[in-house]
N, C-alpha and C positions, 0 to 999 in steps of 0.2 A: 716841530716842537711848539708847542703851546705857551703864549705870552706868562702862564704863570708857573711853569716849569723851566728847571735849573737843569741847565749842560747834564749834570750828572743822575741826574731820574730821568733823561728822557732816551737813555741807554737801554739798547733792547738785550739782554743776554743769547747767546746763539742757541742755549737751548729755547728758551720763549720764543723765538724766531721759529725756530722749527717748531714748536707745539702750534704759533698760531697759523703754521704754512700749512700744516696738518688738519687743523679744524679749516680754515678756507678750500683746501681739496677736496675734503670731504673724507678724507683718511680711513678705513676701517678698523680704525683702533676704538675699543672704550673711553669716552673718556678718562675714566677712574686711571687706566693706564700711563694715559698721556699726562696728567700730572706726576705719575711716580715719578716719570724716566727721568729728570734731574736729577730728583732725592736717590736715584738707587745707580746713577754712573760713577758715585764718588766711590773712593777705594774702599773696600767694607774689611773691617779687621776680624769681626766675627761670621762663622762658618755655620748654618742651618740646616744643612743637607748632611745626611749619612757619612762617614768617609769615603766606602763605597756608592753610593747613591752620586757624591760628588764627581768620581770617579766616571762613573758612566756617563754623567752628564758634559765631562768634560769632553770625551771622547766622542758623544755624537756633536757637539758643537761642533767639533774641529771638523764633521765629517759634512755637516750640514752646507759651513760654507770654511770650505779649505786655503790655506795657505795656496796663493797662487803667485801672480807676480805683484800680486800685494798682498798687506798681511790677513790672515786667517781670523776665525773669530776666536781660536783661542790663543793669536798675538796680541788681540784689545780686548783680554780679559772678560771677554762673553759668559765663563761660565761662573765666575764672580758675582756678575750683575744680576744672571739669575739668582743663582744664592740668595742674593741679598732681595732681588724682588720678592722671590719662594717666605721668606725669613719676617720683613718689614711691610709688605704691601698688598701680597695675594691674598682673597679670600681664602677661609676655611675649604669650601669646594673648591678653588684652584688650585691651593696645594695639594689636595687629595688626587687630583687631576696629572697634577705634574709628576710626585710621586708613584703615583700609578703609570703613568708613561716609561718612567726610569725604570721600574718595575718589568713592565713588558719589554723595551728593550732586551736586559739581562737575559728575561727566562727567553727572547727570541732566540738570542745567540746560545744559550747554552743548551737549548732544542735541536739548532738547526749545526753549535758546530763543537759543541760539548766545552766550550772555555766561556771565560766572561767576554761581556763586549770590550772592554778597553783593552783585553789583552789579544784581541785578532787584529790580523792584517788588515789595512785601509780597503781592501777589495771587498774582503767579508764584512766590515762593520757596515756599506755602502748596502750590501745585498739585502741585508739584517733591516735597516732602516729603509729602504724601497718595500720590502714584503709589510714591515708592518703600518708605513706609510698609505699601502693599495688598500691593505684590509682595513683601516680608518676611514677612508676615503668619501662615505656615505654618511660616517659616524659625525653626530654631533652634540658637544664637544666633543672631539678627537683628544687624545692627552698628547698625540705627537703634534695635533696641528699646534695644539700650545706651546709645544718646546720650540717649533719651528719659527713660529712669530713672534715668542720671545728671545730669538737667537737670532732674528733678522733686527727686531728692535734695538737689541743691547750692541749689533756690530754698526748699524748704520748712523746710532746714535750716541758712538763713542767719537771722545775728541779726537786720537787717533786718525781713524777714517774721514773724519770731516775735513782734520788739517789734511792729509796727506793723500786721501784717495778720491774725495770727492771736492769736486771744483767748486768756490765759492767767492760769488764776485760781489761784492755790496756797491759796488754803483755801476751798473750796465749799462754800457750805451745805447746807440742807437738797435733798434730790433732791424734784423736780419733772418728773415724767414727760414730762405734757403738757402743756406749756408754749408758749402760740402763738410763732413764729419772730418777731413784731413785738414782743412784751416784753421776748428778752431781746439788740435791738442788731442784729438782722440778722446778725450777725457767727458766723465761722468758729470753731469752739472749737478748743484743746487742753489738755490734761490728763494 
């Protein structure tokens, strides 16, 4: 803290923490991105996306990173955050991008198994999203790699996850190189 800063400004918020832990990595996010993610974790009361288009969107979320023995990204409201990113933050070309992803999704599934995506089984929506995932693969922008990164973003950058799934120590002791993974918790760090 700085001789002419008060206790109370020289508070870092845990998302500024992670935005500046992000720019020191070297992070592959925009930064245009990295500033939304505050403005767009708060609970959005207004809805941007299709009903359907929501629909689908929530569905690959869950399929992207699923409920495991923690929670899914559509327990920490992943597909909200989109929304709200798609709604307040994206370019004109990203939401054409994203759109057009949710798009392809649909007509994948109702190509490859005659229903919507949100209404098949977890094994099919997975098959759906690998197929159109490999045929992106070269593409760039991808509109899947977008939903993907922004459903990595909105799960690991929820308070949820942070309190509960990801370890987060604010004064670390001494550094310990090698330290077997059973000592300290199994657990995921951040810092």
């Amino acid at each position: 803290m700085r001789p002419s800063e008060s206790p109370e400004t020289s508070n870092v918020s845990r998302r500024e923490a992670i935005r500046r832990a992000a720019l020191l990595a070297g992070a592959a996010l925009s930064p245009e991105w990295l500033g939304m993610v505050g403005r767009a974790q708060s609970a959005a009361a207004k809805t941007y996306l299709a009903a359907a288009q929501g629909a689908t969107l929530a569905a690959a979320v869950d399929r992207i990173i699923p409920r495991t023995d923690t929670p899914g990204a559509a327990d920490v409201g992943v597909a909200a955050f989109i929304d709200r990113l798609y709604g307040d933050f994206m370019t004109p070309a990203e939401q054409q991008l994203l759109t057009q992803g949710l798009q392809e999704i649909e007509t994948a599934a109702k190509t490859a198994h005659g229903s919507g995506f949100s209404t098949l089984s977890a094994t099919q929506q997975d098959a759906v999203l690998r197929t159109i995932a490999t045929a992106q693969q070269d593409r760039d922008p991808g509109s899947f790699a977008l939903i993907r990164s922004a459903t990595i973003l909105g799960y690991f950058t929820s308070e949820q996850v942070g309190r509960n799934v990801l370890h987060y120590d604010p004064v670390p002791g001494a550094y310990n190189g090698c330290v077997p993974i059973d000592q300290v918790g199994r657990r995921s760090w951040t810092t």
